[in-house]
C-alpha positions in Angstrom: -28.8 41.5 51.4 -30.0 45.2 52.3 -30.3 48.1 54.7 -32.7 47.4 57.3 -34.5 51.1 59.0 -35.4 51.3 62.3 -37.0 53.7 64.4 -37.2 53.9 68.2 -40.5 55.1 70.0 -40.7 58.1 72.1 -41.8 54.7 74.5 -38.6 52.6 73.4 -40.6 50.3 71.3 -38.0 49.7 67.8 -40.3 50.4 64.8 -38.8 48.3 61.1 -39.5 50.5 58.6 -38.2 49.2 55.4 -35.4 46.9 53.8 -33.1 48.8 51.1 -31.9 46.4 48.7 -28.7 48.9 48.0 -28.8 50.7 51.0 -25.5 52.5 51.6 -23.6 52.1 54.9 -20.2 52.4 54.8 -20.7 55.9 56.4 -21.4 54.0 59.2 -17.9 53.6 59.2 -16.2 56.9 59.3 -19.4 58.2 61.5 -18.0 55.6 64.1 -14.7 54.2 63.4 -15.7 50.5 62.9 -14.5 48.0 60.5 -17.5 47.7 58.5 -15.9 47.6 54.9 -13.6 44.6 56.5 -16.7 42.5 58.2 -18.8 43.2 54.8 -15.8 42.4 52.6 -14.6 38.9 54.4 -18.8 38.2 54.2 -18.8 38.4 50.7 -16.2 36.2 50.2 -16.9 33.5 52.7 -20.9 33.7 52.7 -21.7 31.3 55.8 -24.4 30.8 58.1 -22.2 30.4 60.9 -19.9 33.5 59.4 -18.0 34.9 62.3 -15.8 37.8 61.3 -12.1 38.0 62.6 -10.1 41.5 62.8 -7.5 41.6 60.4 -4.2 42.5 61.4 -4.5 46.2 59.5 -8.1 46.6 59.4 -9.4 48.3 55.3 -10.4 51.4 55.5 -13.1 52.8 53.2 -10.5 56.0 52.7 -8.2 53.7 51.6 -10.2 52.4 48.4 -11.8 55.9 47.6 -8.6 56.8 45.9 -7.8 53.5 43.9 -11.5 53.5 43.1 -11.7 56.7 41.6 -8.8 56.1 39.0 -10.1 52.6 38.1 -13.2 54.7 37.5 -11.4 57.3 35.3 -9.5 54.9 33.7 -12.8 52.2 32.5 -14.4 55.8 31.5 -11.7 56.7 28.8 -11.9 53.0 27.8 -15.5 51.9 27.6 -17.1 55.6 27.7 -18.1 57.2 24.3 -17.7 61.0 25.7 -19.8 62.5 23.3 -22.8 60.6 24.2 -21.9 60.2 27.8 -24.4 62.6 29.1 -28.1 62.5 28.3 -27.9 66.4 27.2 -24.7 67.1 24.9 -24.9 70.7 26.5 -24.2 70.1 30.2 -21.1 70.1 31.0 -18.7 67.3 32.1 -17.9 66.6 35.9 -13.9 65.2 35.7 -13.3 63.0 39.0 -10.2 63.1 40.2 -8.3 60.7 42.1 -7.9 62.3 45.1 -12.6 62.3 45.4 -12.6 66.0 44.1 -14.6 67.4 41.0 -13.5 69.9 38.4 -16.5 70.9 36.2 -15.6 71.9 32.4 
């Protein structure tokens, strides 16, 4: 799967440009209100050739995982994380995530 680029002629002729293996997307999705973390999500999970995707009764918002995310994140850092060898230089500071998306530098 990837990120297909496109570019459209001054004469309307579409132009492919490249395929990004982990192309990011999902701002699609706040740029234009569509349910692009459901269709993906319901793809992954029922990988098909004849995949149709189905609106869900409350449609999953990308806003609604950036929270949950972040603490999962937080949490896996203080578990799995050796602090002190975290960053490449022991000098530059650390960047705290916090739940809500924001960053507090120390």
């Amino acid at each position: 799967m990837g990120c297909f680029d496109f570019v459209v002629t001054p004469d309307g002729d579409v132009v492919f440009l490249e395929v990004n293996e982990g192309g990011q997307f999902l701002w699609l999705e706040s740029a234009s209100g569509a349910p692009i973390l459901d269709a993906f999500s319901d793809f992954l999970i029922q990988p098909r050739a004849d995949f149709r995707w189905q609106p869900p009764p409350a449609p999953l918002r990308i806003q609604q995982v950036q929270v949950l995310a972040a603490e999962r994140m937080a949490e896996a850092a203080e578990t799995h994380v050796d602090p002190e060898s975290f960053y490449l230089d022991a000098a530059e500071p650390a960047v705290e995530v916090k739940p809500d998306g924001q960053k507090n530098s120390s």
